[in-house]
N, C-alpha and C positions, 0 to 999 in steps of 0.2 A: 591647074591640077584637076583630074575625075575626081568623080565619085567614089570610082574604086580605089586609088590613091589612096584617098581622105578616109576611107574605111581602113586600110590596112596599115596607115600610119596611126591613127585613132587604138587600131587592137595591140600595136605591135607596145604604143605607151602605156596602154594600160596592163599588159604584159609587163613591161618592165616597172611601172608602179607596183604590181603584187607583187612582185620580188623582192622589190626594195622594202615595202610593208610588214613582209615575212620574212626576213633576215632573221636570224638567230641572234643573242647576245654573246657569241662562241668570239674568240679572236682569230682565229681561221676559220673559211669555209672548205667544205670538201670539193670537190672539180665539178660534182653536179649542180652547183650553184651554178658557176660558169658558163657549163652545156646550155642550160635553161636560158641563161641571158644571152649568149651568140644566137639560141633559136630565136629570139623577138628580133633581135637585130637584123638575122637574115631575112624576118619579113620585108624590110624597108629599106634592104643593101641597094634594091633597083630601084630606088626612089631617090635615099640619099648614101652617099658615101660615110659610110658608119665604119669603115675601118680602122679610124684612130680611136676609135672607144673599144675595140675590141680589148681583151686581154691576153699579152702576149703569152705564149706557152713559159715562156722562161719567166715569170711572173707565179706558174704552178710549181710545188715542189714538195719531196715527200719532207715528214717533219717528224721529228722524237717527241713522241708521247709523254716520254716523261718531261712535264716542265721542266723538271730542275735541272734536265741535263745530266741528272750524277745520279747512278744508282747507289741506294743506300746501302742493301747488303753489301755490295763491290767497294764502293768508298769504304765501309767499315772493315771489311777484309784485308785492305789496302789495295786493293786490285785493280787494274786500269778497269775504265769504264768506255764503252763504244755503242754509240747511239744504236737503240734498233728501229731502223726508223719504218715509216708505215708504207703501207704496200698503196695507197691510195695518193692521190697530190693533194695540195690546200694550195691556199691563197689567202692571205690577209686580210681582213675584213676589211681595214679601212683602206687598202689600195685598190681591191673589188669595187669599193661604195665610191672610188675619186672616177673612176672610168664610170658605174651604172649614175650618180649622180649628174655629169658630165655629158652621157646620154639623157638624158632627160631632160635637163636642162635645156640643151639644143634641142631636144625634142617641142619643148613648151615654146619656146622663142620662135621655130618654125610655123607650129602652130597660132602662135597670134600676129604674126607677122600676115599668117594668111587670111585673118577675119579680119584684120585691118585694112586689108586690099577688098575682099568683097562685100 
């Protein structure tokens, strides 16, 4: 493997390290978490096949803000209740962190696999 390689597999982890560092405590993330994590990946898609860490689109999806699911005016009215859900997608926090941790992981393992050889 170059130099350059080892340089942009080097940025692409420590990319996906600040992400993982910076996650919110939210139980869903918005899509631009995602964006962000595909961009380091596609630095080192021509090095390694990173597509099963990807996150599938069907994985994103819009969500009702209201936790409870019931609005309370409308349940107390007696009134059906119908989600309104958000104009934006989410993603689960902790099925985001099984794919970014999972990158990572392969990421570290390729890495000392390679100091181990030279």
């Amino acid at each position: 493997m170059n130099a350059d390689a080892i340089n942009t597999i080097t940025k692409a982890y420590h990319l996906l390290k600040g992400i993982r560092v910076n996650l919110p405590g939210d139980i869903y993330l918005n899509e631009g978490w995602v964006h962000e994590y595909h961009s380091a990946l596609d630095l080192i898609q021509e090095i390694f096949d990173m597509e099963v860490f990807r996150v599938p689109d069907q994985h994103l999806t819009h969500i009702d803000p209201n936790p409870y699911g019931v609005d309370i005016i409308a349940s107390y009215r007696g009134e059906d209740y119908s989600p309104n859900l958000s104009s934006e997608r989410y993603i689960g926090t902790k099925t985001f962190c099984m794919k970014l941790d999972a990158a990572l992981s392969y990421l570290d393992e390729a890495r000392q696999s390679r100091e181990g050889v030279s």
